[in-house]
C-alpha positions as CSV (number, residue, x, y, z in Angstrom):
1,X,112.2,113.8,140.8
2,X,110.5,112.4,137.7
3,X,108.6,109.4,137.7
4,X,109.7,106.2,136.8
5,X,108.7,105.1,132.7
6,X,105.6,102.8,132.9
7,X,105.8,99.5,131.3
8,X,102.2,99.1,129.7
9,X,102.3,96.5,127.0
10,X,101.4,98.0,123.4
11,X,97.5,99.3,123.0
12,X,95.5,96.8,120.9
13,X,94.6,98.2,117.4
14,X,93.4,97.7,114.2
15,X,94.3,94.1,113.0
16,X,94.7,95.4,110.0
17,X,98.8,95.4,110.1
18,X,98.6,91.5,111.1
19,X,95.9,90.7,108.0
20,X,98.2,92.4,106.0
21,X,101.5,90.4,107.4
22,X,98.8,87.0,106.6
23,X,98.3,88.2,103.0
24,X,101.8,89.2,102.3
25,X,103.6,85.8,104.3
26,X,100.8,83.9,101.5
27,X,101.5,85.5,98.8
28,X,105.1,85.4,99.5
29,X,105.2,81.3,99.9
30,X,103.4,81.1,96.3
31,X,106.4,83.4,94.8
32,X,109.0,81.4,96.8
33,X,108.3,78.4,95.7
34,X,107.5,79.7,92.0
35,X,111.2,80.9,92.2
36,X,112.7,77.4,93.9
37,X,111.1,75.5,91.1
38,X,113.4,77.6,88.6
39,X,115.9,76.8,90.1
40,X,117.2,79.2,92.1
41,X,118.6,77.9,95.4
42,X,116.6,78.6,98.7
43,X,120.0,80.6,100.5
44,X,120.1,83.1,96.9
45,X,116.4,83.2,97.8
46,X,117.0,84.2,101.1
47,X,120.1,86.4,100.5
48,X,117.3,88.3,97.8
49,X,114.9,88.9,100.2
50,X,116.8,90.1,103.4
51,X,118.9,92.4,101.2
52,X,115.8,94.1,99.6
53,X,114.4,94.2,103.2
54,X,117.2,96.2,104.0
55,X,116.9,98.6,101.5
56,X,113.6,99.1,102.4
57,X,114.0,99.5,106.6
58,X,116.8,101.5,106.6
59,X,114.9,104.8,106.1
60,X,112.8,103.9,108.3
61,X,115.0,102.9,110.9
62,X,117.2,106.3,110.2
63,X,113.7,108.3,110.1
64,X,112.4,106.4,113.9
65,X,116.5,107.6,114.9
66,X,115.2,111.2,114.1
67,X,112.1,111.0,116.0
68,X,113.2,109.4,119.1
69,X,115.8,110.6,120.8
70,X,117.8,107.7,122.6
71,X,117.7,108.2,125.9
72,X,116.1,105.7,128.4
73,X,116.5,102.6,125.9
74,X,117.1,99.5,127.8
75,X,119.7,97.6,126.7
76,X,118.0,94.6,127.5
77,X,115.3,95.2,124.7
78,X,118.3,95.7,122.5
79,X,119.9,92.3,123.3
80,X,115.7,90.5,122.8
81,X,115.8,92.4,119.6
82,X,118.9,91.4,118.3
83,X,118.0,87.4,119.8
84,X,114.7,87.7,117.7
85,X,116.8,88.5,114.8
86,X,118.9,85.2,115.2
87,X,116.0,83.7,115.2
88,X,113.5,85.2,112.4
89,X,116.7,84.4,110.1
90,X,117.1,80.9,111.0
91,X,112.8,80.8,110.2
92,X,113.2,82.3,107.3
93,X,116.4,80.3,105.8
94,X,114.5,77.4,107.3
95,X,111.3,77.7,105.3
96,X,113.1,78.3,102.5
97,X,114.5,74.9,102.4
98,X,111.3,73.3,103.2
99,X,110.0,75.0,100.4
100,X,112.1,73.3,98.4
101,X,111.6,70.1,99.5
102,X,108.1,70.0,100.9
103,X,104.7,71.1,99.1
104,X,103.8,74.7,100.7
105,X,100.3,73.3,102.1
106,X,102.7,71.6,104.5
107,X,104.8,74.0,105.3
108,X,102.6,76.9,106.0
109,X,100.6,74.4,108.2
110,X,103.5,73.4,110.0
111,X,103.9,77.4,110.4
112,X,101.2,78.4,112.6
113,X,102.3,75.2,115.4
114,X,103.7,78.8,116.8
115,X,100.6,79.8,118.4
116,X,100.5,77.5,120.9
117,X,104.5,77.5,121.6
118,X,104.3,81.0,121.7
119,X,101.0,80.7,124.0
120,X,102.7,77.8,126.4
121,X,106.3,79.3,126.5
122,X,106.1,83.2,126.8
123,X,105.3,83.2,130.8
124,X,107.8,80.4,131.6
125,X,110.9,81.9,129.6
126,X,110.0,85.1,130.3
127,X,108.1,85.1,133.9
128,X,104.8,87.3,132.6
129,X,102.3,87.3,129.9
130,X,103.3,88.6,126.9
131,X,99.4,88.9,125.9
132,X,96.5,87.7,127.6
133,X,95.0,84.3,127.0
134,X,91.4,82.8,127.5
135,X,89.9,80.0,126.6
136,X,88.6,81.3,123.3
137,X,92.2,81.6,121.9
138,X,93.0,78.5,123.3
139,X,90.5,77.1,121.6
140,X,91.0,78.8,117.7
141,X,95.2,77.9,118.7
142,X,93.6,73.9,119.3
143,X,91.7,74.1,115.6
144,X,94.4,75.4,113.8
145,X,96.7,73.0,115.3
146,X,94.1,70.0,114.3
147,X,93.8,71.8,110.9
148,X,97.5,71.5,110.0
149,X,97.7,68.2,111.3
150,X,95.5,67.0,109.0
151,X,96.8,68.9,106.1
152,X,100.5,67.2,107.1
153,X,99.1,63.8,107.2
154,X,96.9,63.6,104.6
155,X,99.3,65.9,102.1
C-alpha cells in the first residue's frame, strides 16, 4: 500500500520571484495610469492586460499539463484556484478604476492593507496557517499600514 501524499507547505526560496512581482506591480501602476490619462477606459485597460496574460500562460499552462500527469489533484485546490481567480479579477478591475479616479500614491498604499487581512483572516477562514507569523512581521505589516495611512490622509 503506498503512503499517503504529504501536505508540506511550499519550501521558502529566493525572494527574488516576489521583488520581481514588487517591481513589475510598480511599474505597471505608472503605465496604467499613463494609459487612463489618454483616455482609454479602465475595463479596455483591463480587457488588454488579461488577454495578453493569456497569451502568455497558456504555454505554460499546456507545458506544466505535459509535465504533470493529473492524477491525485484535489478538486478542492481546483475550486480555491478558480475562487482566487474571481477574486484577483475583481482586484485588478478594481484598481483600475481607482486609478482613474485616485492619484496612484493612494492607491498602491491602500494596496498593501492586505498584509494584515491576509495575516488576521488566513487561520479563521481556513482553520491553519497559511505561513507562519511572528512578531517581526507583525511588526513591518503595522509600519506599512501606518505608512499608507499617512500617504492616504495627507495625499
Amino acid at each position: 500500500m503506498s503512503q499517503p501524499e504529504s501536505k508540506k507547505p511550499p519550501s521558502r526560496g529566493t525572494p527574488l520571484f516576489g521583488l520581481a512581482a514588487a517591481a513589475s506591480f510598480s511599474l505597471s501602476a505608472i503605465l496604467i495610469r499613463t494609459g487612463l490619462a489618454t483616455g482609454a477606459p479602465p475595463l479596455v485597460g483591463l480587457w488588454i492586460g488579461f488577454t495578453i496574460s493569456l497569451l502568455v500562460y497558456i504555454p505554460g499552462f499546456v507545458g506544466s499539463l505535459r509535465r504533470t500527469p493529473p492524477v491525485n489533484r484535489d478538486p478542492l485546490g481546483y475550486t480555491f484556484q478558480i475562487l482566487a481567480g474571481v477574486a484577483i479579477t475583481l482586484a485588478m478591475w478594481f484598481r483600475y478604476i481607482a486609478m482613474y479616479t485616485v492619484p496612484i500614491g493612494v492607491v498602491t498604499a491602500l494596496g498593501r492593507l492586505n498584509i494584515p487581512i491576509i495575516l488576521l483572516f488566513s487561520p479563521w477562514l481556513f482553520k491553519a496557517k497559511i505561513d507562519a507569523t511572528s512578531p517581526r512581521l507583525w511588526l513591518g505589516s503595522i509600519l506599512i499600514v501606518g505608512g499608507a495611512t499617512i500617504i492616504v490622509f495627507l495625499a
